[in-house]
N, CA, C and O atoms as a Tinker XYZ file with bonds, in Angstrom:
   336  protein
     1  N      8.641000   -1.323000   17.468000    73     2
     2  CA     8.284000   -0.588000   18.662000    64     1     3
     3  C      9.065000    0.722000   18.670000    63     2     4     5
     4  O     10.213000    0.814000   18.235000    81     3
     5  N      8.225000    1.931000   19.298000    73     3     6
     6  CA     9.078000    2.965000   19.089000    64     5     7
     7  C      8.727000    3.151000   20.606000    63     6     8     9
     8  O      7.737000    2.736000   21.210000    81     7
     9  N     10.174000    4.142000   21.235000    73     7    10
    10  CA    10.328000    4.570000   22.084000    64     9    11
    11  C      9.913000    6.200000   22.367000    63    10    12    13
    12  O     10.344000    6.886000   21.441000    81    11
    13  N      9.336000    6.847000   23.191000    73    11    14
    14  CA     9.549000    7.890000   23.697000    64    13    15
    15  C      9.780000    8.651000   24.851000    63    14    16    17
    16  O      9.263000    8.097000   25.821000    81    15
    17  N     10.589000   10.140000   25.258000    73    15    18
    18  CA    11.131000   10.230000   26.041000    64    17    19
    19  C     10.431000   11.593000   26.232000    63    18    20    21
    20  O     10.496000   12.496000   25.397000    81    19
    21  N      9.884000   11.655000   27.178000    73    19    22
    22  CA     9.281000   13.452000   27.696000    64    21    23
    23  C     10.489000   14.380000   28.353000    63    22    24    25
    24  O     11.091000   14.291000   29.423000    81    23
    25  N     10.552000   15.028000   27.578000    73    23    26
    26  CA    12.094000   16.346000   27.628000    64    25    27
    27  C     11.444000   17.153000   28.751000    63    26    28    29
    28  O     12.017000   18.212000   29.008000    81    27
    29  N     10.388000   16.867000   29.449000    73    27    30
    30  CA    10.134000   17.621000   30.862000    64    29    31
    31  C     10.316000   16.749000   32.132000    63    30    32    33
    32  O     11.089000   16.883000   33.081000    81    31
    33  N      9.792000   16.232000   31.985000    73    31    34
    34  CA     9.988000   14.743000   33.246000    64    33    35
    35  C     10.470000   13.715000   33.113000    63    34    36    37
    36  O     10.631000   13.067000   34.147000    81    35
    37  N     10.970000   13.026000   31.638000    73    35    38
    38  CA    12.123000   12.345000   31.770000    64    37    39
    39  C     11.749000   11.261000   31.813000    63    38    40    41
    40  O     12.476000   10.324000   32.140000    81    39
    41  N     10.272000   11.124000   31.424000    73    39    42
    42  CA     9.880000    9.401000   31.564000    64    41    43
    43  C      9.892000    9.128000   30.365000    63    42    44    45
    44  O     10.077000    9.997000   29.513000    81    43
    45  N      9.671000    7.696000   30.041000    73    43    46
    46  CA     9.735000    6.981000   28.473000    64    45    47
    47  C      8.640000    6.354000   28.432000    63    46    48    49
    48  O      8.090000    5.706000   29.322000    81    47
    49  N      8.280000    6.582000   27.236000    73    47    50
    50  CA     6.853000    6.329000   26.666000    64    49    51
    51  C      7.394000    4.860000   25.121000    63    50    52    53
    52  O      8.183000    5.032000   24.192000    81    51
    53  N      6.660000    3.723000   25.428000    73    51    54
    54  CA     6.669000    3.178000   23.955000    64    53    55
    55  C      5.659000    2.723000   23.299000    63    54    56    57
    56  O      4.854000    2.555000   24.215000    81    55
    57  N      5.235000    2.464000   22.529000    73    55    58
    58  CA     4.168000    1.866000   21.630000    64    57    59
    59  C      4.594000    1.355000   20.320000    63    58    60    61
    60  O      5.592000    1.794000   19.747000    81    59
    61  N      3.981000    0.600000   19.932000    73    59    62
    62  CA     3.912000   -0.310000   18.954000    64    61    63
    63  C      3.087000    0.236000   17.651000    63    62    64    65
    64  O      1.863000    0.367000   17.605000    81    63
    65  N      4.137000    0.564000   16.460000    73    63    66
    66  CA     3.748000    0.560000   15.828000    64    65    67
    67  C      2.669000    0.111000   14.637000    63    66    68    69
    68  O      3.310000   -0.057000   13.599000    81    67
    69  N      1.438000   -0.106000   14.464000    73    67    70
    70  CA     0.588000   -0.829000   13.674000    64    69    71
    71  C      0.479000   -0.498000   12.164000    63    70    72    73
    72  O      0.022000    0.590000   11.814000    81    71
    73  N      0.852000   -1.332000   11.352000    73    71    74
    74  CA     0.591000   -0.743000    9.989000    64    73    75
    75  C     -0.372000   -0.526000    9.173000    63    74    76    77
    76  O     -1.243000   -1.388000    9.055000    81    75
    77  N     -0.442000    0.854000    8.315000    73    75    78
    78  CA    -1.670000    0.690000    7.893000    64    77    79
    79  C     -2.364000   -0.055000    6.700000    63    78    80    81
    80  O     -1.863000   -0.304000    5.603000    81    79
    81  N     -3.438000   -0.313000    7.082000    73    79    82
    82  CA    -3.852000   -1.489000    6.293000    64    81    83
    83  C     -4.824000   -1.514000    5.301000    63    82    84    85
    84  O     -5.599000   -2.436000    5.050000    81    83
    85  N     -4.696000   -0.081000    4.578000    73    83    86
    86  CA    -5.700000    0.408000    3.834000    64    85    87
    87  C     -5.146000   -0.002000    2.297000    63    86    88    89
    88  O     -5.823000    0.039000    1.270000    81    87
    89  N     -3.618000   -0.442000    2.422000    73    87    90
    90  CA    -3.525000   -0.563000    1.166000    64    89    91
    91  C     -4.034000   -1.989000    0.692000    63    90    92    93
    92  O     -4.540000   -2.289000   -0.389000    81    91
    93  N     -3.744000   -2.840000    1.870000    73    91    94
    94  CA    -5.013000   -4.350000    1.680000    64    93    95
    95  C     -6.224000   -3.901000    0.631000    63    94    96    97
    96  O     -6.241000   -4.046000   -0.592000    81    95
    97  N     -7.059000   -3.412000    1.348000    73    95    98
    98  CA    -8.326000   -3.273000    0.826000    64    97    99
    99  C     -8.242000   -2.400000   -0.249000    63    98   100   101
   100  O     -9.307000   -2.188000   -0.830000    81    99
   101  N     -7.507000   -1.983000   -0.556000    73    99   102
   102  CA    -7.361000   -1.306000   -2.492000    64   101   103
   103  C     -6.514000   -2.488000   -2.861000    63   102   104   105
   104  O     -7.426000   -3.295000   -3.041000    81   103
   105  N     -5.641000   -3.022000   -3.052000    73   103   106
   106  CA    -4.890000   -3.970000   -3.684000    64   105   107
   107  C     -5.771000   -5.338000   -3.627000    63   106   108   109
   108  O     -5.455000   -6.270000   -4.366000    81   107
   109  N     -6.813000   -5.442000   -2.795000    73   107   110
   110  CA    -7.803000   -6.911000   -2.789000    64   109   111
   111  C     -8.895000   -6.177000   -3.549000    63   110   112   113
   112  O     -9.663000   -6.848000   -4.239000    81   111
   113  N     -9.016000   -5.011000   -3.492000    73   111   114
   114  CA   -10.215000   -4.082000   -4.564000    64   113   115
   115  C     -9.798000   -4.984000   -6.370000    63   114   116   117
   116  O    -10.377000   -5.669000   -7.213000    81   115
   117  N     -8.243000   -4.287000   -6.079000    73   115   118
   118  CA    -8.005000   -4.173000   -7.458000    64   117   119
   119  C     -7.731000   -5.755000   -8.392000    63   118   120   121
   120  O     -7.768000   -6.048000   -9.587000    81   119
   121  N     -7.372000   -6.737000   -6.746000    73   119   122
   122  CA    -7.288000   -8.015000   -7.446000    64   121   123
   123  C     -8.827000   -8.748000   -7.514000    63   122   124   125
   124  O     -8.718000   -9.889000   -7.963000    81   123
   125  N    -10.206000   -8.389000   -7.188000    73   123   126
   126  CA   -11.141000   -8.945000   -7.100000    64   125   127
   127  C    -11.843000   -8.413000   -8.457000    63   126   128   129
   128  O    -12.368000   -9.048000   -9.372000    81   127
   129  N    -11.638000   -6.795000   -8.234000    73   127   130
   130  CA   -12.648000   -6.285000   -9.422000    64   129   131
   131  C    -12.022000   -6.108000  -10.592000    63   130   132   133
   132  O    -12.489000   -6.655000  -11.590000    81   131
   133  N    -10.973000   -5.396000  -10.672000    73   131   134
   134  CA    -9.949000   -4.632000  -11.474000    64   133   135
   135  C     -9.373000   -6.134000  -12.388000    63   134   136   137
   136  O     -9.293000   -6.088000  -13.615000    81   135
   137  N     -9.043000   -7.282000  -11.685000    73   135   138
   138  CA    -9.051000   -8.626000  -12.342000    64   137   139
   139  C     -7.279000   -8.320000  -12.406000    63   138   140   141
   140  O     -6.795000   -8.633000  -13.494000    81   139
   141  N     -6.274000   -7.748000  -11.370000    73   139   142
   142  CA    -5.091000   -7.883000  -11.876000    64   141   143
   143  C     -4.596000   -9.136000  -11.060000    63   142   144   145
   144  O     -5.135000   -9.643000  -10.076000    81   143
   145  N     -3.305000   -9.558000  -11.781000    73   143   146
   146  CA    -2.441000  -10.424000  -11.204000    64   145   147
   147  C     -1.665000  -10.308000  -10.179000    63   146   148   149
   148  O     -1.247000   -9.177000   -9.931000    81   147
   149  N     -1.299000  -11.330000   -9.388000    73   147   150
   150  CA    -0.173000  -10.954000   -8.409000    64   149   151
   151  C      1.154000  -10.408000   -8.739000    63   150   152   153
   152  O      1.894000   -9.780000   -7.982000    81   151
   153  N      1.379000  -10.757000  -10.084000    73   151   154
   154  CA     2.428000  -10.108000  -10.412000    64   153   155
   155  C      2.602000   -8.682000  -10.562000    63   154   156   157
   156  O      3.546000   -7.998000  -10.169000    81   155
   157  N      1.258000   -8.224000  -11.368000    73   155   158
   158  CA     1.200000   -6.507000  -11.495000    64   157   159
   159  C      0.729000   -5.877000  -10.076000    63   158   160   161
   160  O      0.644000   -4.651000   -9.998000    81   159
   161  N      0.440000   -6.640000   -9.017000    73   159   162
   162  CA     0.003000   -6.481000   -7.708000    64   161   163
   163  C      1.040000   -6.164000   -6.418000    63   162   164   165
   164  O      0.949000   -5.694000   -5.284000    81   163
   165  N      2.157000   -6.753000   -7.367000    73   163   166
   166  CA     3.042000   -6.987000   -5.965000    64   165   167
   167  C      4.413000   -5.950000   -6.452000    63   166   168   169
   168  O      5.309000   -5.652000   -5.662000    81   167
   169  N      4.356000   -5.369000   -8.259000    73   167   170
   170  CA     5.066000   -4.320000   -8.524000    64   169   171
   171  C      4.309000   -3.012000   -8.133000    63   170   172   173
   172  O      4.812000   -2.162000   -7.399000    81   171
   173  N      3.145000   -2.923000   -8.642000    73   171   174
   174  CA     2.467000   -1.720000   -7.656000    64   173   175
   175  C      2.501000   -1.557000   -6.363000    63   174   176   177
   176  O      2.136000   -0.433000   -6.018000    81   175
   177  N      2.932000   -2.558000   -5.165000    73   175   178
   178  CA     2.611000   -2.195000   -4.168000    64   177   179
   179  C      4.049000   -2.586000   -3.612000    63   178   180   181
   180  O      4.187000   -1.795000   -2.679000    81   179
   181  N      4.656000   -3.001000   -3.642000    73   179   182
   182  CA     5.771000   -3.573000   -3.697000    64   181   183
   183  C      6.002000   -4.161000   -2.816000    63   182   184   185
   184  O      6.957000   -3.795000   -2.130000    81   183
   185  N      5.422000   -5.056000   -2.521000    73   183   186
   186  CA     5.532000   -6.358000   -1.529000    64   185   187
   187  C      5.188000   -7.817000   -2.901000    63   186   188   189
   188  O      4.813000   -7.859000   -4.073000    81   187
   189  N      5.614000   -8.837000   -1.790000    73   187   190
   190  CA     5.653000  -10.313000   -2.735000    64   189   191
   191  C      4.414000  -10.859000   -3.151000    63   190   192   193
   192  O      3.298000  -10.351000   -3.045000    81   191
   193  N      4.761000  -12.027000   -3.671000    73   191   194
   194  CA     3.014000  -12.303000   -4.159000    64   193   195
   195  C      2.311000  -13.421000   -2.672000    63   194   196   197
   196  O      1.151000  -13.618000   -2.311000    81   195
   197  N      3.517000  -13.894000   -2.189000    73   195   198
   198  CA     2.903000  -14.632000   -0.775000    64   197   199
   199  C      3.027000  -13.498000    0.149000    63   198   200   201
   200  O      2.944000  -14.038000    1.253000    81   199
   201  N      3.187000  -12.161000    0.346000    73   199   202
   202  CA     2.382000  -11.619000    1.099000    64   201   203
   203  C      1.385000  -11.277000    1.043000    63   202   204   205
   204  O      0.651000  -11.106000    2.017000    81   203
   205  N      1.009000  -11.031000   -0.475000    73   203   206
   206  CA    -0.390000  -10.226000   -1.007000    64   205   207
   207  C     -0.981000  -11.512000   -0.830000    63   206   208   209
   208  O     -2.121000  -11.118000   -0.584000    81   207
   209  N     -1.073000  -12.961000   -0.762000    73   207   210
   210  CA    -1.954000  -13.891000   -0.660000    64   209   211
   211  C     -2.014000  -14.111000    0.524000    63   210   212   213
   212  O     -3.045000  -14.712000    0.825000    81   211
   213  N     -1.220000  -13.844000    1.519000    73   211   214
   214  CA    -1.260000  -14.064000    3.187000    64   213   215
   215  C     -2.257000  -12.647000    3.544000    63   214   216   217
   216  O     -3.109000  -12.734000    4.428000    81   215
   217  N     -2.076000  -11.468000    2.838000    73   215   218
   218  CA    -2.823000  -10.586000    3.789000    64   217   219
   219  C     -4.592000  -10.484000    2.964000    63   218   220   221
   220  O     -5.579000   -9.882000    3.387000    81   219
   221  N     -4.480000  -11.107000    2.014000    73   219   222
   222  CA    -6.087000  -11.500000    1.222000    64   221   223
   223  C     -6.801000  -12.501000    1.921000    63   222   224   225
   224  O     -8.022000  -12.371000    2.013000    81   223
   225  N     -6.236000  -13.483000    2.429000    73   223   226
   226  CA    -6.490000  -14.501000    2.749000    64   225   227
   227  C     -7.450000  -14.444000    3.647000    63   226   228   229
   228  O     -8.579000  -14.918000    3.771000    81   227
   229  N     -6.288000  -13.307000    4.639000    73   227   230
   230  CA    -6.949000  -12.691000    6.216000    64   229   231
   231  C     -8.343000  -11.690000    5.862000    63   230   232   233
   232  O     -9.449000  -11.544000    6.383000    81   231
   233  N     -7.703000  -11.163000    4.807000    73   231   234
   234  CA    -8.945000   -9.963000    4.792000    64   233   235
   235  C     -9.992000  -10.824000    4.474000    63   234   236   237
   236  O    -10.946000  -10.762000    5.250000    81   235
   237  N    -10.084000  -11.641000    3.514000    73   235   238
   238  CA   -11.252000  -12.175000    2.767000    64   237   239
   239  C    -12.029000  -13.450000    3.956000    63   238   240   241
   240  O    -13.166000  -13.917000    3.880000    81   239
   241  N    -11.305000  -13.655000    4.655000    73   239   242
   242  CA   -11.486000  -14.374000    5.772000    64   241   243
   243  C    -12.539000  -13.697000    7.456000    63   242   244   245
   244  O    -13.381000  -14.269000    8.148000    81   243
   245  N    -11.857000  -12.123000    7.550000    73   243   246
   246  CA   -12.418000  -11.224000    8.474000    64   245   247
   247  C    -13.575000  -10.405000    7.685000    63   246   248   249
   248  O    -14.415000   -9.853000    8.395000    81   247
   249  N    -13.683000  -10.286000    6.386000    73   247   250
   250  CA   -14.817000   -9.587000    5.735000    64   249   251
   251  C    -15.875000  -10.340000    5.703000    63   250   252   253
   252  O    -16.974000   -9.856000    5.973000    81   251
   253  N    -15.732000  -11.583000    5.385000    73   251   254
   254  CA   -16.799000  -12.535000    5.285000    64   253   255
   255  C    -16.852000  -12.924000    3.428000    63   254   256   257
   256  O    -17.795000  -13.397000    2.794000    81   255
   257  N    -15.866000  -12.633000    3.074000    73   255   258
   258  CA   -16.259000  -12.749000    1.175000    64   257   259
   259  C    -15.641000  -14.713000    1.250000    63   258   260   261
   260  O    -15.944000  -15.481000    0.337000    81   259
   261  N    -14.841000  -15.155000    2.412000    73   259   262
   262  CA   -14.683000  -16.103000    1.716000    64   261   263
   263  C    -15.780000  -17.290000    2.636000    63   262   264   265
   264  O    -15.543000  -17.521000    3.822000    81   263
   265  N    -16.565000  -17.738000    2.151000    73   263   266
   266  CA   -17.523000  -18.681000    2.592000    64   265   267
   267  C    -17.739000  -19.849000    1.699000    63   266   268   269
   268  O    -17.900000  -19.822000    0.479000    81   267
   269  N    -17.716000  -20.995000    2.581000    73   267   270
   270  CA   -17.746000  -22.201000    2.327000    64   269   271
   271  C    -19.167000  -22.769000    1.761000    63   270   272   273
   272  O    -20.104000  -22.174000    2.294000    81   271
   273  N    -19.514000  -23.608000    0.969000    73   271   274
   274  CA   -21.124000  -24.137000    0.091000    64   273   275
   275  C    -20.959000  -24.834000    0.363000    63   274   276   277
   276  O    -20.054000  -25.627000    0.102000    81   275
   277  N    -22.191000  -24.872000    1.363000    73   275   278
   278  CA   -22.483000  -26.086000    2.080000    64   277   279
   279  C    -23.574000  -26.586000    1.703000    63   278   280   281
   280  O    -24.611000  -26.428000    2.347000    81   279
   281  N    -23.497000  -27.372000    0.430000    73   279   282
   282  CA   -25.037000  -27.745000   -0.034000    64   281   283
   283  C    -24.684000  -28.290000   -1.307000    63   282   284   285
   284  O    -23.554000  -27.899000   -1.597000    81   283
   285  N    -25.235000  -29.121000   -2.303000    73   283   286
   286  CA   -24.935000  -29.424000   -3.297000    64   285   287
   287  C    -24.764000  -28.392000   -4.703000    63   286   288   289
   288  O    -25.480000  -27.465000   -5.082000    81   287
   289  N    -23.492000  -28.981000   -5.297000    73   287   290
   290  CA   -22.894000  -27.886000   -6.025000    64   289   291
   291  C    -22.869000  -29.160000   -7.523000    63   290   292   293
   292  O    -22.574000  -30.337000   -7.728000    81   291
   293  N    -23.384000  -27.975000   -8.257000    73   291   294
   294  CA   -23.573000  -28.551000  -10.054000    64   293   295
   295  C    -22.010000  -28.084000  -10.612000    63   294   296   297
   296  O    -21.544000  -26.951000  -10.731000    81   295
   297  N    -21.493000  -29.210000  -10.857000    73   295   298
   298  CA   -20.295000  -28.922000  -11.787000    64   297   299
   299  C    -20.371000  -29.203000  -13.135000    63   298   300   301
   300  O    -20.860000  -30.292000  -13.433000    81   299
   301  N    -19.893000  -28.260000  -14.275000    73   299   302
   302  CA   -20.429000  -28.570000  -15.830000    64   301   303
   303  C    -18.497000  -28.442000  -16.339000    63   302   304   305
   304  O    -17.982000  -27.351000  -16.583000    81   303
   305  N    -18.077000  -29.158000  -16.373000    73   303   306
   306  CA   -17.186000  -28.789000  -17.476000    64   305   307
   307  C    -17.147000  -29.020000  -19.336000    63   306   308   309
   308  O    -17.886000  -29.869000  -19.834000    81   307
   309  N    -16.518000  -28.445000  -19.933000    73   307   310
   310  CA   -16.227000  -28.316000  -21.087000    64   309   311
   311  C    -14.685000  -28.736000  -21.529000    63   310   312   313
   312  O    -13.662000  -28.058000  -21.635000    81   311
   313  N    -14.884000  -29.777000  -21.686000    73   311   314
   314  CA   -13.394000  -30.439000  -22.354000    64   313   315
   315  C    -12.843000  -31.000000  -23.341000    63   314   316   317
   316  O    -13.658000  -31.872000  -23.641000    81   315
   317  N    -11.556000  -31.113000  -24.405000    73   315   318
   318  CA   -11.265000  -31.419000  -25.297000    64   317   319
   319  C    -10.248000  -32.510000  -24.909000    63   318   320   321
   320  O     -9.244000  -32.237000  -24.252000    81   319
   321  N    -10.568000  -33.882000  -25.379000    73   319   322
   322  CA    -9.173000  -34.609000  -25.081000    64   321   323
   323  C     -8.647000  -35.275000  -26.719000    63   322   324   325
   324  O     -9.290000  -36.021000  -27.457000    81   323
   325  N     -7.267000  -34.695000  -26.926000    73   323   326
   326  CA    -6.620000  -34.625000  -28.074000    64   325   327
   327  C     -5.863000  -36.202000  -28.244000    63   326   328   329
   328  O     -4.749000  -36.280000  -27.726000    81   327
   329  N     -6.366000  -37.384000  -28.896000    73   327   330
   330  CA    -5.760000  -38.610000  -28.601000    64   329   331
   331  C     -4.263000  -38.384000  -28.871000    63   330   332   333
   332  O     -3.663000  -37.313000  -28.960000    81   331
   333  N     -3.862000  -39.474000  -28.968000    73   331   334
   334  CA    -2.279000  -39.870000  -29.155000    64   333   335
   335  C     -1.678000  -39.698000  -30.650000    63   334   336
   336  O     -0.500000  -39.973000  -30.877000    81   335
């Protein structure tokens, strides 16, 4: 919160700082398309990798990219099991 003070009348003004949140949406750009890691994610921007997954989470949550399939889903895997 920052304070302010009018040098004519002497009243105080405060508001709340909001941060901006544009670097979200380039750093969720760059981890969706660009294909980087949290690790090269969180030295470029320099926050942690559980913040960059707390503020994706939200974004991908308020954008609408993360949606739930609600309907039957075909799973195919491809596996090697190496005996003993």
């Amino acid at each position: 919160m920052q304070r302010y003070q009018c040098l004519i009348c002497g009243k105080t003004f405060s508001s709340v700082r909001r941060p901006n949140k544009l670097w979200i949406e380039q750093a969720y750009k760059d981890y969706t398309v660009h294909k980087q890691t949290y690790k090269e994610l969180s030295e470029k921007y320099k926050k942690s990798h559980k913040t960059l997954r707390k503020h994706f989470d939200e974004f991908a949550a308020v954008t609408g990219e993360l949606k739930l399939i609600n309907g039957p889903v075909a799973l195919i895997l491809d596996a090697t099991f190496f005996g003993r």
